[in-house]
DSSP file (Angstrom, degrees, kcal/mol; ACC not computed):
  #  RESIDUE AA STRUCTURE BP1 BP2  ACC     N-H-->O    O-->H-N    N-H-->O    O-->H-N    TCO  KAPPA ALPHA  PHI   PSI    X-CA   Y-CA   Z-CA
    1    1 A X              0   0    0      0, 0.0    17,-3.6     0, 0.0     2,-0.2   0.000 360.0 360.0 360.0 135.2  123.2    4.2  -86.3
    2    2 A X  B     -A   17   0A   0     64,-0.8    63,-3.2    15,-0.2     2,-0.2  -0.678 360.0-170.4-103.2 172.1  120.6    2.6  -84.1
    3    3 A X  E     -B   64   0B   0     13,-0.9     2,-0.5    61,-0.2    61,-0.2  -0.955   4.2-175.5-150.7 125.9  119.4    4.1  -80.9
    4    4 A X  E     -B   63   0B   0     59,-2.1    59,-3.2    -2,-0.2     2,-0.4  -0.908   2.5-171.6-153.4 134.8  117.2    2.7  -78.2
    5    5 A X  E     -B   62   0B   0     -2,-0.5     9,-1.4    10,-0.2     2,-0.5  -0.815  17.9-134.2-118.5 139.0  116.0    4.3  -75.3
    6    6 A X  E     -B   61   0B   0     55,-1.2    54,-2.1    -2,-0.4    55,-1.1  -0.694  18.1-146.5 -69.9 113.2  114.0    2.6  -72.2
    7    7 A X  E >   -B   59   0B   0     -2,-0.5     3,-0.9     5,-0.5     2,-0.4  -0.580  17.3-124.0 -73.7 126.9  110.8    4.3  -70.9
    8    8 A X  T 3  S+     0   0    0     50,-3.0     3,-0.1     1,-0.2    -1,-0.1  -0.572  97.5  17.5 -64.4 137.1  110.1    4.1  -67.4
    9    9 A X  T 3  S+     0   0    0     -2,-0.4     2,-0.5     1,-0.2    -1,-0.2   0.730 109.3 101.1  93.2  -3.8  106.4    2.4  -66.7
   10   10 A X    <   -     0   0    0     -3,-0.9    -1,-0.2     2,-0.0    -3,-0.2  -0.995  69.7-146.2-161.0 120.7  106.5    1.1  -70.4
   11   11 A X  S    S+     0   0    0     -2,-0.5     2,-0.3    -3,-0.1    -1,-0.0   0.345  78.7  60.2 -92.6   3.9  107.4   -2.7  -71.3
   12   12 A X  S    S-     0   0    0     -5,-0.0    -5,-0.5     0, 0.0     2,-0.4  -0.976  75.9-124.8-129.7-178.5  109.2   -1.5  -74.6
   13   13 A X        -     0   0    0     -2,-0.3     2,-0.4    -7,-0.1    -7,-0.3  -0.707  25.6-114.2-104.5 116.6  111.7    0.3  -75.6
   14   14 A X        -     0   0    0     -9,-1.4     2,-0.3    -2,-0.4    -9,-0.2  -0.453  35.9-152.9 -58.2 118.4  111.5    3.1  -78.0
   15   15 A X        +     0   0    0     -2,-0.4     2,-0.3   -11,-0.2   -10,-0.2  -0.638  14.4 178.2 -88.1 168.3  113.7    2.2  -81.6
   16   16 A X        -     0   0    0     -2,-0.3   -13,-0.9     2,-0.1     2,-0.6  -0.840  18.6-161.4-161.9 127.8  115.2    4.5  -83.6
   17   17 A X  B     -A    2   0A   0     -2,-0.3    30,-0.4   -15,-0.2   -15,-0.2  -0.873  24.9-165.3-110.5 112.5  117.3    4.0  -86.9
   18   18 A X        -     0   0    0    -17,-3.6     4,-0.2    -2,-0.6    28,-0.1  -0.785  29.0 -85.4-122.8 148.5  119.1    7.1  -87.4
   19   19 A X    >   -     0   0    0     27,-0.5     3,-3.2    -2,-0.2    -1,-0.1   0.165  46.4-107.8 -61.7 141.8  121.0    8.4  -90.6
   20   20 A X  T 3  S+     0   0    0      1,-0.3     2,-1.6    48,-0.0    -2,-0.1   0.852 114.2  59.0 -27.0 -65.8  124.9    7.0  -91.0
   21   21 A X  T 3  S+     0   0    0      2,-0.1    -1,-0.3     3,-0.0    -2,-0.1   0.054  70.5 148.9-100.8  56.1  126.1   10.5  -90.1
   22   22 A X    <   -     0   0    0     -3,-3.2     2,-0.5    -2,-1.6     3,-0.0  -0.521  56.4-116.6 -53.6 149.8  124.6   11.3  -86.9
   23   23 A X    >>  -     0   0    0      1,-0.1     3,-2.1    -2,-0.0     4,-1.6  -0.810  37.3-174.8  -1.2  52.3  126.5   13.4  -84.8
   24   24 A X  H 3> S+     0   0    0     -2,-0.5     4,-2.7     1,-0.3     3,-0.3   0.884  85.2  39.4 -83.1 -12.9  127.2   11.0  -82.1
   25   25 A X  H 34 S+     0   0    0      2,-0.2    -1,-0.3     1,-0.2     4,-0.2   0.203 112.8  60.9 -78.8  20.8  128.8   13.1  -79.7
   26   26 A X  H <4 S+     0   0    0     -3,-2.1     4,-0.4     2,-0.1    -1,-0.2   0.492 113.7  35.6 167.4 -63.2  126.3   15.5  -80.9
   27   27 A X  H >X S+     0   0    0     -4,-1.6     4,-4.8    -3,-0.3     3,-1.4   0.920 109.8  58.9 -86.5 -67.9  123.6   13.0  -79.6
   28   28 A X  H 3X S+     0   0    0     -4,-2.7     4,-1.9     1,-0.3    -3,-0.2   0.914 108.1  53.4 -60.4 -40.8  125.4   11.7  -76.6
   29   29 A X  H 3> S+     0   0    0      1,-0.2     4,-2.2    -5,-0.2    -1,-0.3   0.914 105.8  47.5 -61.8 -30.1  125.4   15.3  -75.5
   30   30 A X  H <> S+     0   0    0     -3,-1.4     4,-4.0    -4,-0.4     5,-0.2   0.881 109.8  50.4 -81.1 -28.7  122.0   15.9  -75.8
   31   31 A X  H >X S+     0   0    0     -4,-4.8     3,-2.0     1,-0.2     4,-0.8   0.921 106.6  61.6 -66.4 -63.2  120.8   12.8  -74.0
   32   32 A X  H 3< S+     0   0    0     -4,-1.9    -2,-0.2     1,-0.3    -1,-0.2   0.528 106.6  43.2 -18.9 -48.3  123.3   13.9  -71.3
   33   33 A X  H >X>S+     0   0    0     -4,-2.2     3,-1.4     2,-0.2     4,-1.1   0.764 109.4  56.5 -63.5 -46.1  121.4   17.0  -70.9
   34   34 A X  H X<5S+     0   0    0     -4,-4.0     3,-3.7    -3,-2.0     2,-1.1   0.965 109.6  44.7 -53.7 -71.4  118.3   15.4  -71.0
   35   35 A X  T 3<5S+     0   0    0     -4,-0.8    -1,-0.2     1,-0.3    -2,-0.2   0.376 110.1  50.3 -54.6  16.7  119.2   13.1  -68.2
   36   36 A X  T <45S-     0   0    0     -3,-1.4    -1,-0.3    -2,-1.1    -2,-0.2   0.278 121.0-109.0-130.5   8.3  120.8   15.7  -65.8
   37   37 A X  T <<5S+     0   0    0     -3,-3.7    -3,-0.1    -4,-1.1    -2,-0.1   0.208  79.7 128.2 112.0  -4.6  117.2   17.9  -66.5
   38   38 A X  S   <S+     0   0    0     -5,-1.0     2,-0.3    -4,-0.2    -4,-0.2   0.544  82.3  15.4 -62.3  -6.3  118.6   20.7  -68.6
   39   39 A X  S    S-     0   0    0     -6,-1.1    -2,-0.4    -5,-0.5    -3,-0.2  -0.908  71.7-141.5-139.9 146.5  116.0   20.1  -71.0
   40   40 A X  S    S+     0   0    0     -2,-0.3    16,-2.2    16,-0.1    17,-0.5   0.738  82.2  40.1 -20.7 -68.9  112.5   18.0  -70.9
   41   41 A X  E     -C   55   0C   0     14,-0.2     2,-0.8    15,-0.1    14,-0.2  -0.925  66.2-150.8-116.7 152.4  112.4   16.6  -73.7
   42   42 A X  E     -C   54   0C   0     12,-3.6    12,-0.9    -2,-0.3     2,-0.3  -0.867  20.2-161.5-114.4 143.4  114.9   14.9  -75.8
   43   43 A X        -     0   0    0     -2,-0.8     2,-0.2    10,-0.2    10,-0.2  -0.798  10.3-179.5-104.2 148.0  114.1   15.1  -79.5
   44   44 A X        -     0   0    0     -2,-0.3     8,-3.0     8,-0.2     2,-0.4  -0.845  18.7-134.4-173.5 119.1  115.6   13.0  -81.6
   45   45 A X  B     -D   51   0D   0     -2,-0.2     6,-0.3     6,-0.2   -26,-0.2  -0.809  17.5-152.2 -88.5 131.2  115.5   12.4  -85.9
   46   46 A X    >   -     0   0    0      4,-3.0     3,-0.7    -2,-0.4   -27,-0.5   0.313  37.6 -85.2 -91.6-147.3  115.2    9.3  -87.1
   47   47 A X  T 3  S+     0   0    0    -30,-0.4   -29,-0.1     1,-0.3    -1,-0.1   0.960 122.7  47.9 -71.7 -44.7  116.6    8.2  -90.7
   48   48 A X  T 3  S-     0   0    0      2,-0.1    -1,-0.3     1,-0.1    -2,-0.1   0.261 126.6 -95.9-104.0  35.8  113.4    9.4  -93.0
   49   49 A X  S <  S+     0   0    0     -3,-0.7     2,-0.5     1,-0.1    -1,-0.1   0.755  77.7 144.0 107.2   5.8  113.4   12.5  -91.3
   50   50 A X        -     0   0    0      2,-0.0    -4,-3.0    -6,-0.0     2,-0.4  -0.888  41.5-130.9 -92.8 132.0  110.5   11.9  -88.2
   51   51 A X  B     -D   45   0D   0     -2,-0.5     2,-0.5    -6,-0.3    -6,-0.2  -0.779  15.2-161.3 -63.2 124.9  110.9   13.3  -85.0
   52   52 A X        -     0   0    0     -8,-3.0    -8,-0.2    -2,-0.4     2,-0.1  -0.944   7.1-155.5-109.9  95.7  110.5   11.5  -82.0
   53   53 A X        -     0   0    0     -2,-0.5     2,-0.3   -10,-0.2   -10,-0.2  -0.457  10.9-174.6 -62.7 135.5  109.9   13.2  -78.3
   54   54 A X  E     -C   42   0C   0    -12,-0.9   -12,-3.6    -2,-0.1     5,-0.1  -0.901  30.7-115.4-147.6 146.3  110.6   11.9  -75.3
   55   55 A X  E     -C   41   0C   0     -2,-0.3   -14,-0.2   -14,-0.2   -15,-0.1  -0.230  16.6-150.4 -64.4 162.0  110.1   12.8  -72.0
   56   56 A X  S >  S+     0   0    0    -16,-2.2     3,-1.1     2,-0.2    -1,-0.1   0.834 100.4  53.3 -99.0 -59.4  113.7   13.6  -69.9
   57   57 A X  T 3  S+     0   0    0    -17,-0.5    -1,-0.1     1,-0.2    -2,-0.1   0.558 105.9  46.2 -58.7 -11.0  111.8   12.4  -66.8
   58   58 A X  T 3  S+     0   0    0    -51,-0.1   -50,-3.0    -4,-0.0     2,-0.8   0.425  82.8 120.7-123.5   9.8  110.4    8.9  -67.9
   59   59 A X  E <   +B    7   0B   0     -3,-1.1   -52,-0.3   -52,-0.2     3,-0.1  -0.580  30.7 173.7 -78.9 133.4  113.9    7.7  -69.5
   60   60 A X  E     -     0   0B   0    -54,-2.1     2,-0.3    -2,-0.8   -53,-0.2   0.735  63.6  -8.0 -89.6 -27.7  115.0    4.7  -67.9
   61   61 A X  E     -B    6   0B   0    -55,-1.1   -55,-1.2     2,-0.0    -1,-0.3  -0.907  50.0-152.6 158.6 139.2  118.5    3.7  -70.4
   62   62 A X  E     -B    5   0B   0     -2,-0.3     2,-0.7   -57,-0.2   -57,-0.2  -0.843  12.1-168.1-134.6  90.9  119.8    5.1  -73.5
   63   63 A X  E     -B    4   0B   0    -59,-3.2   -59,-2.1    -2,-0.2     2,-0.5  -0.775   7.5-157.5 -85.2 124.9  122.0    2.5  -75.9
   64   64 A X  E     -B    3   0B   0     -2,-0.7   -61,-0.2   -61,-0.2     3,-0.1  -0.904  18.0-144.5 -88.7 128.7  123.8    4.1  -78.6
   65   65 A X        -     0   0    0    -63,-3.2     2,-0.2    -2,-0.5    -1,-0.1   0.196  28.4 -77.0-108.3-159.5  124.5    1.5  -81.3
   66   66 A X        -     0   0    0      4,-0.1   -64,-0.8     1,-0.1    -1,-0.2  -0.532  32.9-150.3-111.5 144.7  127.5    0.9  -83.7
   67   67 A X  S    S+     0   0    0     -2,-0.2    -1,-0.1   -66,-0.1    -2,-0.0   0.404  83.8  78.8-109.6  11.5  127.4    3.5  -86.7
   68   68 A X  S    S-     0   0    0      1,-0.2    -1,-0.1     2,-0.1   -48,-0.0   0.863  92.4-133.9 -90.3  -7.0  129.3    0.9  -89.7
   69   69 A X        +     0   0    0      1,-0.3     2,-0.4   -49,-0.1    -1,-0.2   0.213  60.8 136.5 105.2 -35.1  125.6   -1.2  -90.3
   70   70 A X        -     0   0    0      1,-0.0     2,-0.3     2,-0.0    -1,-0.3  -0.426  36.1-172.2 -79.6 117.1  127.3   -4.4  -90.1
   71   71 A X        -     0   0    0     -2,-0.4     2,-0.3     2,-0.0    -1,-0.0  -0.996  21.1-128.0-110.5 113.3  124.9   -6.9  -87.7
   72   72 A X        +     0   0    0     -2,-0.3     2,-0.4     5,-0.1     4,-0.1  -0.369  28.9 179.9 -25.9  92.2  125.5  -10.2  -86.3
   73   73 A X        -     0   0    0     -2,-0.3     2,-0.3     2,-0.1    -2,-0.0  -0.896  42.4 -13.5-118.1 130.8  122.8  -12.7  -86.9
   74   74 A X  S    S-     0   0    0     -2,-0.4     2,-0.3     3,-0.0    -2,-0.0  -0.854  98.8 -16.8 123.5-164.1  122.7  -16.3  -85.8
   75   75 A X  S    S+     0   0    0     -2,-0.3     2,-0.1     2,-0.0    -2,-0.1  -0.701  95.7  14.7 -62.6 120.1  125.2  -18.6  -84.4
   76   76 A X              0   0    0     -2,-0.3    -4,-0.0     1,-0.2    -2,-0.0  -0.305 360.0 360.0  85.6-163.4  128.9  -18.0  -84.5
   77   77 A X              0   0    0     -2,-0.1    -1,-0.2    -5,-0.0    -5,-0.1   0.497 360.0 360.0 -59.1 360.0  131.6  -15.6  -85.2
């Protein structure tokens, strides 16, 4: 499952590829929390297992991606 979240002040985007069986409601709660200030930071593990901080205050956007892998590239259907 990808994840990418938007930094305020900051002209990219934090990436993330995180293992097939995130949690995503799991996930979606916890951003939730970040962004309504019940917590700081949101933490978040990627696929090999690194942890990633981010501040609660400087997220701009959070996209949660598609969990089957299958990605679109190019022209057409």
């Amino acid at each position: 499952m990808d994840l990418r979240i938007g930094v305020t002040q900051s002209p990219r985007e934090v990436a993330l590829e995180l293992a097939d069986d995130t949690d995503r409601e799991a996930l979606r709660a916890q951003v939730e929390a970040a962004l309504t200030g019940a917590i700081d930071v949101l933490w978040v593990t990627d696929k090999k297992h690194r942890q990633v901080a981010v501040a609660a205050a400087k997220i701009a956007y959070v996209e949660i991606g598609t969990t089957d892998g299958e990605r679109k590239i190019g022209f057409g259907g």
